[in-house]
Every structure is written in C-alpha cells, then in structure tokens.
N, C-alpha and C positions, 0 to 999 in steps of 0.2 A: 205608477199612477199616484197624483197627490190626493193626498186624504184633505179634502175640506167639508165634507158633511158627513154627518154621521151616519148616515146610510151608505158613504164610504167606507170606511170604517167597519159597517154591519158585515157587508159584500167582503170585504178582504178578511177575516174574523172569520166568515162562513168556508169560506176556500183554504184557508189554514184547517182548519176543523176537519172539512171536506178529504185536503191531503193526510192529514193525520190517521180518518178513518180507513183510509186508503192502506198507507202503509199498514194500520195492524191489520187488515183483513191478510197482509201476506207473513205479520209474525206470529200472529194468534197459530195457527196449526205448527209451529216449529215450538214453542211453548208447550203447546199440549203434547206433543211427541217427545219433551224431552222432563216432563212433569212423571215422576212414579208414582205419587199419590192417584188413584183412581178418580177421589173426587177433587183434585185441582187441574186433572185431567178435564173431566166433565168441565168444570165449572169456564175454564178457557173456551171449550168447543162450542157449549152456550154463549159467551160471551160473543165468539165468531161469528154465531147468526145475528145477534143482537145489533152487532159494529154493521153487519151488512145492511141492518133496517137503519142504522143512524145514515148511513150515508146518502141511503135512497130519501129518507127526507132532506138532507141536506140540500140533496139534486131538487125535490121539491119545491124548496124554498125558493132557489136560487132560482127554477122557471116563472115561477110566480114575479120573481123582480124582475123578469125581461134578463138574465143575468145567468152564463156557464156556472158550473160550480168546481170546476178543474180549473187552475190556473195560477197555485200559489202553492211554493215546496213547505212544507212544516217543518222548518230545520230543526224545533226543541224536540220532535215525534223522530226524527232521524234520528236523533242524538238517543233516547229513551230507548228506540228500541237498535240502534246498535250496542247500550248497554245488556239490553237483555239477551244478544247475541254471544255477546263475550259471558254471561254468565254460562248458557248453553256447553258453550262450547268449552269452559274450565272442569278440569279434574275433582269433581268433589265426591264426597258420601252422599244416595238419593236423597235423606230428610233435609240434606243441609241445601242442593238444589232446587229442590221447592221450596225451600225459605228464601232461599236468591230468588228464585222466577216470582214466589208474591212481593219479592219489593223490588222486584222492576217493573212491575203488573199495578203493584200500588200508586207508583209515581206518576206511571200513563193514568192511570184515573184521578189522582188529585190534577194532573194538569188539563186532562178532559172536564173535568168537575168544575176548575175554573173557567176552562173555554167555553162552556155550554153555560154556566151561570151570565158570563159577559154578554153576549150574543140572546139571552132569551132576553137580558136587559133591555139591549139595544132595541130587541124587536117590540117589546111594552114600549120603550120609549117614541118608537116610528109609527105606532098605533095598529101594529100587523099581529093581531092577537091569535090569527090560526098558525102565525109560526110561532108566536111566542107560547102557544099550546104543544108543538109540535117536539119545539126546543126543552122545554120544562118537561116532555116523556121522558127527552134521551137524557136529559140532565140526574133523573130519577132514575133511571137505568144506570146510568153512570156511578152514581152513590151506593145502589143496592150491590153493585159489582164489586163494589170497593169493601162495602162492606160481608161479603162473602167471603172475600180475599181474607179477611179479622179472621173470619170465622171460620178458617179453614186454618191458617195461622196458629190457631190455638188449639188445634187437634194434632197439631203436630208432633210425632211421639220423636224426640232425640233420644238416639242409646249413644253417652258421651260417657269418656273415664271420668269416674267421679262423678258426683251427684249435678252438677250442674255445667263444670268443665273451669266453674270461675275462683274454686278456692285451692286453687294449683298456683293462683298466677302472684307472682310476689309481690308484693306494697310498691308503690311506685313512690320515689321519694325525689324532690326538687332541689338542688344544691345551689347556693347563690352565693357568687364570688361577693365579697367585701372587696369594699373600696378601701386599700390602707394607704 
C-alpha cells in the first residue's frame, strides 16, 4: 500500500503495533516461566493481561476507521523477541537471567513507548481524540511497565566473586603503531 496520507500512515503504524502486541501475548508467558525472581515473574504475567487489553483496543481503533487490524508483520517485535528467546534459552546463573529477560523486556517497551507516542500523535493530529485517549492509556501502561522493569532491576541481589565482579578485570590498554 502507498502511504500518501497520514491516516495512512496512522493505519499501517496501528497494525505494526497490532502484530507486535500479538507476538508478546505468545512471549510474555515463556519470559515469565523462565524468570526465578517471583516478582519479575508477576510483573510479565501482569504485563500479559495488560498486552491483551492493548490489542483489543487496537482492534477498536482500527473498527472505528472502517479498517482490520491484522495485516502487517512487526519485523523490529520479531527481532526483540527472538532476542529474548535466545536469552531464555542460554546457560546462565537465575539473577543474571532476569537481568537478561529485563533488558529484552526493556527494549520491547522503549520500542512500544515509541510506537504508541507516534500513533496517539497521528490520532490528535486526524482529530480522533477517543483513540488518541485510548492510545495515551496504553502508551502510560507502556512507561509504567518499563518503569517496573527499573525497579525490579535494582532489587536485584547478585552474589558474584568479588564485591562487584569488576575489579578482577585488568586495565585495558590501547597500543598504537607509530608511523616510522
């Protein structure tokens, strides 16, 4: 489809969003199952209901334009959450994998953060103020998830050798050939 208005634009924007929501409703529970912190546990399985109401607005939206809301693959949401498959699925210590699973969790919400900032734009800009009310919940849900994720983040207890695991590691030094 050529984009020449920006309610094209909105439409294709919604259905990216749409697919994205899509795929985490099927990574969210492989995250939480493989998350040993309790409450980063929690905080995914929350998260899961929440992704489920984004999308059902999405589908809102997109009835309201006469317009599906399936119809566009979210290739950066493929890419994110095959990262956070590969975390899953690597050999670590529990605390160090929930430090992997919040920043693959992180990533999906700065890029949700941005897609739902763009999009409630476009909706103030098309004069559709009950999406652009709708947009600005999940956009707000979006941030508060993110910011959960900080705060889970910083509860994090590492037992590493050594007080931090960083004053083992030797000076890095840079050597530069002279021109003779």
């Amino acid at each position: 489809m050529k984009l020449e208005l920006l309610r094209d634009l909105y439409l294709e924007q919604l259905q990216d969003l749409y697919n994205a929501e899509q795929q985490l409703i099927k990574a969210l529970p492989k995250m939480a199952k493989a998350a040993s912190s309790e409450e980063l546990k929690s905080a995914f399985e929350e998260h899961l209901e929440k992704t489920k109401e984004h999308a059902r607005r999405i589908e809102t939206i997109c009835e309201q334009l006469g317009e599906k809301a399936a119809g566009k693959k979210c290739k950066a949401m493929e890419s994110l959450v095959k990262e956070g498959g590969e975390v899953i699925a690597e050999d670590m210590e529990d605390e160090i994998r929930d430090a992997a699973l919040i920043a693959a969790a992180q990533r999906v919400e700065h890029y949700e953060i941005a897609g739902y900032g763009c999009v409630r734009a476009y909706a103030t800009k098309l004069g559709d103020d009950e999406a652009a009310n709708l947009l600005g919940q999940t956009l707000d849900e979006e941030k508060e998830a993110e910011e959960t994720l900080n705060g889970i983040a910083d509860q994090l207890d590492f037992e590493a050798e050594g007080e931090s695991g960083l004053e083992k590691q030797p000076a890095r030094t840079h050597s530069r050939r002279s021109a003779a």
